[in-house]
C-alpha positions as CSV (number, residue, x, y, z in Angstrom):
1,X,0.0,0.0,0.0
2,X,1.6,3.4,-0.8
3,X,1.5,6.5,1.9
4,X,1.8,9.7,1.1
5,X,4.4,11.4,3.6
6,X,4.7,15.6,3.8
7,X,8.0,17.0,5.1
8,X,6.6,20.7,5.6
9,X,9.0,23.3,5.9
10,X,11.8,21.2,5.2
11,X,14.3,22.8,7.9
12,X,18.6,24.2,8.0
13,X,17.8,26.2,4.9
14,X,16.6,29.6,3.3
15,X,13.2,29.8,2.6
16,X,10.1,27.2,3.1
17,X,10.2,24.2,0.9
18,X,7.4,21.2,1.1
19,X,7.9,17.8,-0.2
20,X,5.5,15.3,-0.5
21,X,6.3,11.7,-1.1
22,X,4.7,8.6,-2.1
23,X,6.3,5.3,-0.3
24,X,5.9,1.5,-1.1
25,X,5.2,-1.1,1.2
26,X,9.1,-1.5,1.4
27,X,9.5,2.4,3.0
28,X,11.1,3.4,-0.6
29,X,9.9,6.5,-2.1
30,X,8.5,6.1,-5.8
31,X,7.9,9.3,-6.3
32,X,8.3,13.2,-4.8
33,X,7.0,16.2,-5.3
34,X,9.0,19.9,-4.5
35,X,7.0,23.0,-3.5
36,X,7.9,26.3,-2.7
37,X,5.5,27.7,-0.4
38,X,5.8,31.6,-0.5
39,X,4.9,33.6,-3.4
40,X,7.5,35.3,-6.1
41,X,7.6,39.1,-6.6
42,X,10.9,41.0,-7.4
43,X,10.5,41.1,-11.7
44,X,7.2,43.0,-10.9
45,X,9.3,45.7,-8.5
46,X,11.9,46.3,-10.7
47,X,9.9,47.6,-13.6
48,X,10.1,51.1,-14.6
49,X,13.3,51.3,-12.3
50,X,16.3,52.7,-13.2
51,X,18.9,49.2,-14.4
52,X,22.0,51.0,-13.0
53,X,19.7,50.5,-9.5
54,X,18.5,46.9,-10.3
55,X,21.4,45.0,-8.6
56,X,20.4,47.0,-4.9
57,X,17.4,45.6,-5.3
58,X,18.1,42.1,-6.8
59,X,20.5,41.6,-4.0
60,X,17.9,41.6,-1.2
61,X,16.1,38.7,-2.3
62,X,18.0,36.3,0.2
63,X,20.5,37.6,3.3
64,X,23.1,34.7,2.1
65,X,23.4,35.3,-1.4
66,X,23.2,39.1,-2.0
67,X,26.7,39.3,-3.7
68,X,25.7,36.5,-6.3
69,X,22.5,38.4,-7.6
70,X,24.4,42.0,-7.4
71,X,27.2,40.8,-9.9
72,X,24.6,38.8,-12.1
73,X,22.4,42.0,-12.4
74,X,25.1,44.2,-12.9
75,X,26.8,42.3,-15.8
76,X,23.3,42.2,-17.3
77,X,23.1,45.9,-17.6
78,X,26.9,45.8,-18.7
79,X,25.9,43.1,-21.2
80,X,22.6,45.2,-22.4
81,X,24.6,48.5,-22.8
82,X,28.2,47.2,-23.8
83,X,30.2,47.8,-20.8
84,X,33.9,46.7,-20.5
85,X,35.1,46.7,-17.0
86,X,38.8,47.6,-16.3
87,X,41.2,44.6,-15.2
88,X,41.5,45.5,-12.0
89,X,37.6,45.6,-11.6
90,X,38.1,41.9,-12.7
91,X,40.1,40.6,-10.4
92,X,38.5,42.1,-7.2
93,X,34.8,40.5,-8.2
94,X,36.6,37.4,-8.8
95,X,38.0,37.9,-5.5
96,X,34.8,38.2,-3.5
97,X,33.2,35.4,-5.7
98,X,36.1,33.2,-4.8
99,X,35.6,34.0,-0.8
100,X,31.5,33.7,-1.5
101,X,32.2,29.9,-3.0
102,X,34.4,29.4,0.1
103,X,32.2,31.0,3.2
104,X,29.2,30.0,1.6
105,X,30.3,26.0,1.3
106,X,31.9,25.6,4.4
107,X,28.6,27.4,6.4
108,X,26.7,25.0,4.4
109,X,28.9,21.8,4.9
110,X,28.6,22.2,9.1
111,X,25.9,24.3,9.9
112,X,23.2,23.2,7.1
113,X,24.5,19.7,6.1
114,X,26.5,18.6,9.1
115,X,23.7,17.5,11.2
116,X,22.5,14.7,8.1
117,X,25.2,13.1,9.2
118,X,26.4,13.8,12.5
119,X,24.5,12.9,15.8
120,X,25.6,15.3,18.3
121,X,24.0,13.5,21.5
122,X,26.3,10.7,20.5
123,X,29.5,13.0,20.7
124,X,28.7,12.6,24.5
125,X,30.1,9.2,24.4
126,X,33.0,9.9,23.0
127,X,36.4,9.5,24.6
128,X,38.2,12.7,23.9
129,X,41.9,11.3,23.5
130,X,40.5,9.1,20.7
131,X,39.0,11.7,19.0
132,X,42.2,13.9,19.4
133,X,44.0,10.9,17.9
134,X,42.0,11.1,14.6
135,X,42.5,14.5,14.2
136,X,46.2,14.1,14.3
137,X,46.1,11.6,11.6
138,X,44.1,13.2,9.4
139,X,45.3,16.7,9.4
140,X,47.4,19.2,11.5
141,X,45.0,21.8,12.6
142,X,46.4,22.6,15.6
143,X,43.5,22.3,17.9
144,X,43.8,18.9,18.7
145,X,44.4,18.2,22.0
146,X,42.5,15.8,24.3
147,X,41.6,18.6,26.8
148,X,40.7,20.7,23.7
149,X,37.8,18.2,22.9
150,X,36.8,17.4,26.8
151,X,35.9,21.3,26.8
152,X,33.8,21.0,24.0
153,X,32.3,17.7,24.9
154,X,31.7,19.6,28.2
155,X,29.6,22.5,27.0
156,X,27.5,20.0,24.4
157,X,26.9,17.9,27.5
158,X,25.2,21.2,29.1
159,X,23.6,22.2,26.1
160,X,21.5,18.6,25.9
161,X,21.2,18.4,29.4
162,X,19.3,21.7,29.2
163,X,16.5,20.1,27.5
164,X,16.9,22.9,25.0
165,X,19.3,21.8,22.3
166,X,19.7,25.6,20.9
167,X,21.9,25.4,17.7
168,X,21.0,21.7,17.6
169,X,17.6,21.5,17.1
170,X,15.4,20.2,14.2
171,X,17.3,16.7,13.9
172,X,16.6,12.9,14.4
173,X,18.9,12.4,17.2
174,X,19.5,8.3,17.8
175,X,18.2,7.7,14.2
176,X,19.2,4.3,13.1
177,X,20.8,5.8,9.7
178,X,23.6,7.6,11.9
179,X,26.7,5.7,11.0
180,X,29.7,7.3,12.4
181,X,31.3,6.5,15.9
182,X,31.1,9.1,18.7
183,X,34.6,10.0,18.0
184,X,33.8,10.9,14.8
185,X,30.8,12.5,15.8
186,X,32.7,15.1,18.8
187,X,35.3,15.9,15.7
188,X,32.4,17.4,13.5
189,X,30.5,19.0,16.6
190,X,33.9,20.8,17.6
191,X,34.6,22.5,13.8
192,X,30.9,22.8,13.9
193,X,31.4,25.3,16.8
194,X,34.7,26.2,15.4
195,X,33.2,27.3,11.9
196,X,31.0,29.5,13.5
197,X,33.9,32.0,15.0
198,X,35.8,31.3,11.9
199,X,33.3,33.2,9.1
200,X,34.4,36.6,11.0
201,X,37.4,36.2,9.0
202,X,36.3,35.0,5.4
203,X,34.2,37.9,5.4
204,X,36.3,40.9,5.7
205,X,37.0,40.4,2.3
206,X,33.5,41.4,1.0
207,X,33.6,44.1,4.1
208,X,37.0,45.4,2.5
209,X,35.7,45.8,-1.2
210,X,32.0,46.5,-0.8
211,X,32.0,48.4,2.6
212,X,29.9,46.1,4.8
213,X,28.8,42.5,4.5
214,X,26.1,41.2,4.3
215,X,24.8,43.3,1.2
216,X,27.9,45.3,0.2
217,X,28.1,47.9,-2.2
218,X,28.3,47.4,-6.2
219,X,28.2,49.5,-9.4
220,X,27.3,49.4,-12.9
221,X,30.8,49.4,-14.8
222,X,33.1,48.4,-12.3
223,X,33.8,48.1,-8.7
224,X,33.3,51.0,-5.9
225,X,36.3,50.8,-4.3
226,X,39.1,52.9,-5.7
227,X,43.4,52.0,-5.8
228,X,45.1,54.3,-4.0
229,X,47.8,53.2,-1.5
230,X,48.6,56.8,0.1
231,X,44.2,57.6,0.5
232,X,42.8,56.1,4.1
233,X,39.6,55.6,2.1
234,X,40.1,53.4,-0.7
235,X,42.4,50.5,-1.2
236,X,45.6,50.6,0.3
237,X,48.6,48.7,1.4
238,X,47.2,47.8,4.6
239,X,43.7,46.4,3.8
240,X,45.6,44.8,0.7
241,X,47.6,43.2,3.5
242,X,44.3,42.5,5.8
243,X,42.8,40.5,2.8
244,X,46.1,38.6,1.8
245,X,45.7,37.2,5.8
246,X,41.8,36.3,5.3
247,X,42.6,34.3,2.3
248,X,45.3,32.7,4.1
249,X,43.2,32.0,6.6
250,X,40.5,30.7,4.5
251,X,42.5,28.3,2.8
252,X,44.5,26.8,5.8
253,X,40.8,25.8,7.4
254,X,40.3,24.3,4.0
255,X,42.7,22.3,4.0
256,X,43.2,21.1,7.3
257,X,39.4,21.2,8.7
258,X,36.5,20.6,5.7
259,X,38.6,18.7,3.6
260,X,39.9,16.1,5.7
261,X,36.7,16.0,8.0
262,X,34.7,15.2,4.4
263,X,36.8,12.2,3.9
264,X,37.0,11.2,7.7
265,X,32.9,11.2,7.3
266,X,32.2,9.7,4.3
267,X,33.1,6.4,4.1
268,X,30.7,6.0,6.8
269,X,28.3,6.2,4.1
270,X,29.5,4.9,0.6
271,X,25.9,3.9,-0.2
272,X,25.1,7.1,-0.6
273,X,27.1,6.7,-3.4
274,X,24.3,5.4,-5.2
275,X,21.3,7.5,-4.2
276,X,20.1,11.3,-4.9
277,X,21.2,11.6,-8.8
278,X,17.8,11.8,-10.9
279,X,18.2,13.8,-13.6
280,X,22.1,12.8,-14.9
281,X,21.8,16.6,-17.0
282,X,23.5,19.2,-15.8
283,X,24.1,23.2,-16.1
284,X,26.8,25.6,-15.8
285,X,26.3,29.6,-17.1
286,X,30.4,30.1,-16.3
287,X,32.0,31.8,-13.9
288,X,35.6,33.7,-13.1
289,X,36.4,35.8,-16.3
290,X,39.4,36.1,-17.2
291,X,40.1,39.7,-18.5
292,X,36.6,40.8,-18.5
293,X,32.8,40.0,-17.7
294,X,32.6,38.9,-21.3
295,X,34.9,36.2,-23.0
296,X,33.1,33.3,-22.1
297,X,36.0,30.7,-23.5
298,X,38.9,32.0,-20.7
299,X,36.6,31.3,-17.9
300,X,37.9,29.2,-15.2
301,X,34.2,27.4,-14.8
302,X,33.2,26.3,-18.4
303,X,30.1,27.6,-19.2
304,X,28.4,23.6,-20.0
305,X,25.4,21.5,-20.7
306,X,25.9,17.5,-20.1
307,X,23.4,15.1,-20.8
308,X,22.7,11.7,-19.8
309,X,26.9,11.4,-17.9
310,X,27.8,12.4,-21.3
311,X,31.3,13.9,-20.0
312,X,32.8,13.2,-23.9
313,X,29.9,15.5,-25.6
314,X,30.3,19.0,-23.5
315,X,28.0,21.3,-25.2
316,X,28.1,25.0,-24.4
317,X,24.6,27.1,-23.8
318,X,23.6,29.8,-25.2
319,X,21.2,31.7,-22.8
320,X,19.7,34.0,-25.5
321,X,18.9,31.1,-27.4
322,X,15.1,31.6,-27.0
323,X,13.5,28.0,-28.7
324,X,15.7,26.2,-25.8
325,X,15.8,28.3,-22.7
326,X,12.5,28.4,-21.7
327,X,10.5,28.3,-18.2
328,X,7.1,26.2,-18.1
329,X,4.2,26.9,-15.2
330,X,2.3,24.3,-16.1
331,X,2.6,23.0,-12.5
332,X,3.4,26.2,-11.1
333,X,0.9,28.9,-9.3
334,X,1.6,31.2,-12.4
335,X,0.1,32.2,-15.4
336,X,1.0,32.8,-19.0
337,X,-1.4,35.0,-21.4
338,X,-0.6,32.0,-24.2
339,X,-1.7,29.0,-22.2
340,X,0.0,27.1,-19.4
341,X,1.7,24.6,-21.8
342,X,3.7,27.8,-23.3
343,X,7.4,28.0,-22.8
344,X,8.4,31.1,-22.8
345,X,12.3,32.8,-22.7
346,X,13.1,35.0,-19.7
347,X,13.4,38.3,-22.1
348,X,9.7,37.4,-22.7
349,X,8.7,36.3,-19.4
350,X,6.1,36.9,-17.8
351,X,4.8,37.1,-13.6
352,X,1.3,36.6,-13.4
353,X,0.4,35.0,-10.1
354,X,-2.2,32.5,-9.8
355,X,-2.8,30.5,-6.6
356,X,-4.9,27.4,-7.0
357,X,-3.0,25.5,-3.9
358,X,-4.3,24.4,-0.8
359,X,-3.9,26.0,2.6
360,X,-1.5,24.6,4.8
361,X,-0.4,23.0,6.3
362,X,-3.5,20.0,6.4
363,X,-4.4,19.5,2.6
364,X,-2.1,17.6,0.3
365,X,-0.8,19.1,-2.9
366,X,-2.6,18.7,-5.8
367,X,0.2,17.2,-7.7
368,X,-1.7,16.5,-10.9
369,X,-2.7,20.5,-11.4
370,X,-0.7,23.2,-10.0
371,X,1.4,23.0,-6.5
372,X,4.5,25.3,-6.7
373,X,5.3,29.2,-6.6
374,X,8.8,28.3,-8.4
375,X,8.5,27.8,-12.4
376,X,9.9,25.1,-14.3
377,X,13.1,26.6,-16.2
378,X,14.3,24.2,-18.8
379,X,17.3,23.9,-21.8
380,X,15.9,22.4,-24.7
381,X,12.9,21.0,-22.7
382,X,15.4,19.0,-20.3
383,X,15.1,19.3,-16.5
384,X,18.9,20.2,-15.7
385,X,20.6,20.0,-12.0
386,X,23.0,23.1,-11.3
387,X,26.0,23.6,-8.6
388,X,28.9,22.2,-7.6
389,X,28.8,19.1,-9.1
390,X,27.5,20.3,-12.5
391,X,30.7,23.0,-12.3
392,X,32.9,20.2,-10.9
393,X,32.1,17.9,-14.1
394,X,32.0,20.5,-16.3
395,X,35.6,21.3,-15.0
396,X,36.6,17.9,-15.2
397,X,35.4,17.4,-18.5
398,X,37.0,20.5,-19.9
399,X,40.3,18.7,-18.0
400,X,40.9,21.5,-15.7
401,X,44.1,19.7,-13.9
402,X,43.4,20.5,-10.2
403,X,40.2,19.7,-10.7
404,X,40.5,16.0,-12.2
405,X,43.7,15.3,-9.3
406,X,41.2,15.9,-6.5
407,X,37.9,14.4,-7.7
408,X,40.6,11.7,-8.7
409,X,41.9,11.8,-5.1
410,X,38.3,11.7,-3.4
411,X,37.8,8.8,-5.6
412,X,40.7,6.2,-4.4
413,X,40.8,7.6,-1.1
414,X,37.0,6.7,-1.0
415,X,37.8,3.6,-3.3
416,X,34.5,3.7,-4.6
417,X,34.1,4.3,-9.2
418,X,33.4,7.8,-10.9
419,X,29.9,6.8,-11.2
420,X,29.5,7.3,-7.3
421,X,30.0,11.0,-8.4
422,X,26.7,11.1,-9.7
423,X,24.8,10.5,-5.9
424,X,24.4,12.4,-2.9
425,X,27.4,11.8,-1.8
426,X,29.2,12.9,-5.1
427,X,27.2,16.2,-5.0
428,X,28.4,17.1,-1.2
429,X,32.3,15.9,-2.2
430,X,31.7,18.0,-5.1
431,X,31.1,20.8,-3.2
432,X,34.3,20.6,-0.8
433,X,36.4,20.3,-4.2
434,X,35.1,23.0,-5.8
435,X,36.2,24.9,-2.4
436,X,39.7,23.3,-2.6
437,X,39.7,25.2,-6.4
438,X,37.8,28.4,-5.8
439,X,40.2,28.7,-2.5
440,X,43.4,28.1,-3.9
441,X,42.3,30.6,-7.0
442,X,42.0,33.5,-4.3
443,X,45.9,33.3,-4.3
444,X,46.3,33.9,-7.9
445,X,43.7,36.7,-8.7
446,X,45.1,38.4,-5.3
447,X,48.4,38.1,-6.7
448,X,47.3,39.2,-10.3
449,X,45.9,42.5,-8.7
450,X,49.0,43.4,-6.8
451,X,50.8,43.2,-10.1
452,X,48.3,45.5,-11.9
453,X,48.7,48.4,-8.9
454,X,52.7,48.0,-8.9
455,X,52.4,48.2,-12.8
456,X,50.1,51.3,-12.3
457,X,47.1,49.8,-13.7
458,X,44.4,51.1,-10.9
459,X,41.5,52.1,-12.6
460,X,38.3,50.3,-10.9
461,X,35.6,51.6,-12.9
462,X,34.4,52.8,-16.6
463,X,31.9,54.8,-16.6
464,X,32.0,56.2,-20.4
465,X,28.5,54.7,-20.4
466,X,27.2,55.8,-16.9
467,X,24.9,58.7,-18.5
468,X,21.7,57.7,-20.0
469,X,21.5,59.6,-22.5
470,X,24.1,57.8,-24.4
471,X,21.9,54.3,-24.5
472,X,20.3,52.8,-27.0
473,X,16.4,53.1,-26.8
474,X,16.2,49.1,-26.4
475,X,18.5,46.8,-25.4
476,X,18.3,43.6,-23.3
477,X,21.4,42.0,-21.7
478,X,22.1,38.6,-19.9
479,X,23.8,38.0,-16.6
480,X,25.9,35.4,-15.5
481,X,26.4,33.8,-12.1
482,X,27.5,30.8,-11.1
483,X,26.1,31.0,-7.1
484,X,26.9,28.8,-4.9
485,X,24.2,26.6,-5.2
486,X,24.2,27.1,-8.9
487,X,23.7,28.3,-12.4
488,X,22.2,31.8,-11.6
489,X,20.8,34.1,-15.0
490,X,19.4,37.6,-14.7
491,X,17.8,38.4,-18.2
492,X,17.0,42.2,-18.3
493,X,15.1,44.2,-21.1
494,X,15.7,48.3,-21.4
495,X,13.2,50.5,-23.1
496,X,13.5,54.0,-22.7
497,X,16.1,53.9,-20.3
498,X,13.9,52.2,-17.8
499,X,13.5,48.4,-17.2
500,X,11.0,46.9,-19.4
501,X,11.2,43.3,-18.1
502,X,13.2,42.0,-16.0
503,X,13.2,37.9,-14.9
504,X,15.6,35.7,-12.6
505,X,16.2,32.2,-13.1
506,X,17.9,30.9,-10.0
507,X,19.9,27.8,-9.0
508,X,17.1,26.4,-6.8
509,X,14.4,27.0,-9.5
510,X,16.1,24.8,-11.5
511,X,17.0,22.0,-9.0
512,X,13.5,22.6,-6.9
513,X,11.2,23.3,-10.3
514,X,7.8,21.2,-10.3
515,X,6.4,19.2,-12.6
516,X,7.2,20.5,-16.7
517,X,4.3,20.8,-19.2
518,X,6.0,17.4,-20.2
519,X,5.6,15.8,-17.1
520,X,8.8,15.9,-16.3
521,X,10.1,16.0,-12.8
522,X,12.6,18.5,-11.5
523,X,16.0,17.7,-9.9
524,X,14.6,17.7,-6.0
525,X,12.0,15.2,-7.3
526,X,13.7,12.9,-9.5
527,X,16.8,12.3,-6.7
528,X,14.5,11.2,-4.2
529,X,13.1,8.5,-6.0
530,X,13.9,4.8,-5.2
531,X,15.3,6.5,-1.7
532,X,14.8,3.6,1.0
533,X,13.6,5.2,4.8
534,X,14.3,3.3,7.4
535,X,12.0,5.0,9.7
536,X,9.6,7.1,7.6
537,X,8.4,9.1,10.1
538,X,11.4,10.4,10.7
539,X,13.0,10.6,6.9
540,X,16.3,12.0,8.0
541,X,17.4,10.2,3.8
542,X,15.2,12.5,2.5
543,X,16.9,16.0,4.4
544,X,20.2,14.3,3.7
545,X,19.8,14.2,0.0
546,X,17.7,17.6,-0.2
547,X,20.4,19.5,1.7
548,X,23.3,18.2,-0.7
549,X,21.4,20.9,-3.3
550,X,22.3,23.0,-0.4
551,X,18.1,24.7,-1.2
552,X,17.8,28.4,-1.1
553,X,13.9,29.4,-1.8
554,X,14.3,33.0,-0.8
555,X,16.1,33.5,-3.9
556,X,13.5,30.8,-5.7
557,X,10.8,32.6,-5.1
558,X,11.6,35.9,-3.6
559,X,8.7,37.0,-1.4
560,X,6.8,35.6,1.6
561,X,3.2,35.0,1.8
562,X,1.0,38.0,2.0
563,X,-1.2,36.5,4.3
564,X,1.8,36.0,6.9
565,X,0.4,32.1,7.4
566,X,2.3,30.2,9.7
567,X,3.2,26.7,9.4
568,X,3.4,24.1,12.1
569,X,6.2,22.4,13.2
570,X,6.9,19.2,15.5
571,X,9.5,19.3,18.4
572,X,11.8,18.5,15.7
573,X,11.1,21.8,13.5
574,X,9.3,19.2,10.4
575,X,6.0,18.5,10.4
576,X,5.7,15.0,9.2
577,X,2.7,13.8,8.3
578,X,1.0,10.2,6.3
579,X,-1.5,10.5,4.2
């Protein structure tokens, strides 16, 4: 007999996000359904604005990935109008894109991931001097002492005897599917805690260049921040200096905390080796430019389409291509004035809201009609998965050398075949590569700019098309980002000097879309099928493979319900029901 299970909100990520599952007498989902639950709104807000503006208010859609949408708005005006951006420009966005890949993956990898895998009640059992003896032999981060980890056992041991877990919360403490020894477990607690106090320093980077963080300060052209090593207020010898130490930092917790706890963890669970694919297609829009915002070929990410694990036929998008990139509403609470089995491009896309659901949180979705707020963006009428492992194949595809060493490295240390890339556990090594790359690049763009000022090059911004008047009546332009959690596109059309359209095509539309006009699931859905639970009312498989996507619905869908309807949640923080 199949049940019906609803995860609702699914929890340790931005945004609300439903699924609904159907299981089989054996407690293995057959099939899954994603829904974002709040209501979309930012392309309607931006028309009749001023582009040169559009990035201040692009970036507020979500408090984690503001400096993603800012640079893939801004290039869209550059794009539109023509803009060239000076060298030096280039290197500093690559610089705070670099340290966004890095902050953004590590939060992610303890603080929204961690707990999938780690049961922090068990770290209570732990003996202390073994766990200080793995952390010797894996790496030499120098906090590693036996007394080091009785302290931290110490305060987790008042935390949970509290009866309030705090930080810990919304987890299936003693689930059966929790693999790892308590050693193990008291290692990823203590960089848990350890993580936390370390993001004070990847983020001075982003404070250095755009003033403040989060939300820093962009423009239209170029960078804000002027080169000038004798002026107090721009950049000078001394924050040069403070941002060679933050990448420093950065990279040394790379390499000696996430990297080696990712491979002390997973071989705990090499069967997720073989869950959580789906789809097998995957997109890339680029990213790291390598003179400019322009020259697609000399970025470091390959701008990519792979279908079907086709790594030999790497096909390269074009995202004004407009009879194959399209977004569908047929199962979304939208409508389109040519029917809902239209497809239309994102230069001609529309935002016409129309709510059909149910009201939460008792009625199931009605998974045959409409049951989303996020669209259904698709290239060439394929459902594509974006992120780190869609960059980290395109990469090693394209035979980008670090690249291919460590997913090679991964690989035999894990001793499991390059098809175990294609899982859960390929997306969330995936991820901690990419890092290792994105990291390690910091060095050389950081280096690159210290050239340009000692050569004299210090210009930061071009503004020979700043005034209006200079436009073209009509233009449209395309944005690039590759976020964190994936292929990002801003498409923007300017009439009149004013934004005539303007539509956003996120990572987690892609990977969280509904249902196509096809039929077709999205990524979310497809991974979750043939997922075994052990316990399915606590389906800690289904938040482990949901969180690999690392799911941002605040930039999905950009604006929360109206209404201001609440949601109800268990002692766990999911609401878990059977239907």
């Amino acid at each position: 007999m199949a049940t019906r299970i609803v995860i609702d909100p699914i929890t340790r990520i931005e945004g609300h996000l439903r699924i609904e599952a159907t299981v089989d007498a054996s407690n293995t989902i057959t099939k899954a359904y994603s829904s974002g639950t709040m209501v979309r709104g930012i392309e309607k807000i931006l028309k009749g604005r001023d582009p040169r503006d559009a990035w201040a208010f692009t970036q507020r859609i979500c408090g984690v990935c503001t400096t993603v949408h800012s640079f893939a708005s801004i290039r869209s005006v550059e794009d539109a109008l023509s803009i060239k951006i000076p060298k030096a420009a280039n290197l500093i966005r690559n610089l705070m894109i670099a340290q966004q890949y890095v902050h953004d993956h590590v939060m992610h990898f303890y603080h929204l991931h961690a707990l999938d895998w780690v049961d922090v009640v068990s770290a209570l059992q732990a003996d202390p001097a073994q766990t200080s003896a793995i952390q010797s032999k894996i790496s030499s981060w120098p906090k590693s002492s036996p007394g080091y980890f009785s302290d931290v056992q110490k305060k987790v041991r008042t935390i949970v005897d509290s009866g309030q877990l705090s930080i810990f919360t919304n987890a299936y403490w003693g689930h059966p599917e929790y693999k790892l020894p308590p050693e193990v477990n008291l290692l990823a607690v203590t960089h848990y805690l350890e993580a936390l106090d370390w993001q004070k320093d990847a983020t001075k980077i982003h404070t250095i260049f755009g003033g403040k963080n989060p939300h820093p300060n962009f423009v239209v052209g170029g960078v804000p921040l002027p080169i000038d090593l004798n002026s107090d207020s721009a950049l000078n010898a001394e924050r040069l200096s403070l941002i060679k130490d933050s990448i420093d930092k950065m990279i040394t917790f790379v390499d000696q905390v996430y990297l080696p706890d990712l491979l002390a963890i997973a071989p705990f669970y090499l069967k997720y080796g073989s869950f959580g694919e789906g789809l097998g297609n995957f997109l890339t829009w680029g990213e790291f430019p390598g003179e400019d915002n322009s020259d697609v070929s000399k970025f470091l990410v390959p701008r990519a389409v792979i279908l079907n694990r086709d790594l030999a036929n790497v096909q390269m998008p074009d995202p004004r291509d407009f009879a194959k990139m399209q977004e569908y509403v047929a199962h979304s609470w939208y409508g389109y004035k040519g029917g809902d089995q239209t497809g239309l491009h994102p230069w001609q896309g529309e935002t016409n809201f129309n709510y059909t659901g149910p009201k939460p949180p008792y009625e199931l979705l009605d998974v045959e009609r409409k049951y989303s707020w996020l669209k259904a963006p698709r290239w060439a009428e394929t459902p594509m998965e974006v992120g780190p492992l869609a960059r980290v194949l395109a990469m090693y595809a394209r035979g980008h050398k670090q690249t291919r060493e460590l997913v090679n490295l991964v690989l035999s240390t894990l001793n499991v075949p390059i098809t175990a890339v294609f899982s859960t556990l390929g997306r969330t090594a995936a991820r901690a590569i990419e890092t290792k790359v994105f990291a390690d690049a910091m060095r050389v763009y950081y280096d690159d700019l210290v050239a340009e000022i000692k050569a004299g090059h210090t210009q930061t911004f071009n503004g020979n098309k700043w005034e209006p008047l200079t436009w073209p009546r009509r233009a449209q332009g395309f944005g690039y980002m590759e976020a964190p959690r994936g292929a990002l596109g801003h498409w923007i059309v300017i009439a009149n000097r004013k934004i005539k359209n303007y539509q956003i095509v996120v990572p987690t539309t892609w990977n969280a879309s509904p249902r196509d006009h096809k039929g077709q699931a999205g990524a979310y859905e497809a991974s979750l099928v043939g997922t075994p639970l052990a316990k399915p009312e606590w389906p800690l498989e289904v938040l482990r493979t949901i969180h690999s996507f690392d799911p941002c619905m605040a930039c999905a869908i950009h604006m929360v319900d109206t209404e201001g309807k609440e949601v109800g949640e268990t002692a766990t923080g999911l609401s878990v029901s059977f239907r």
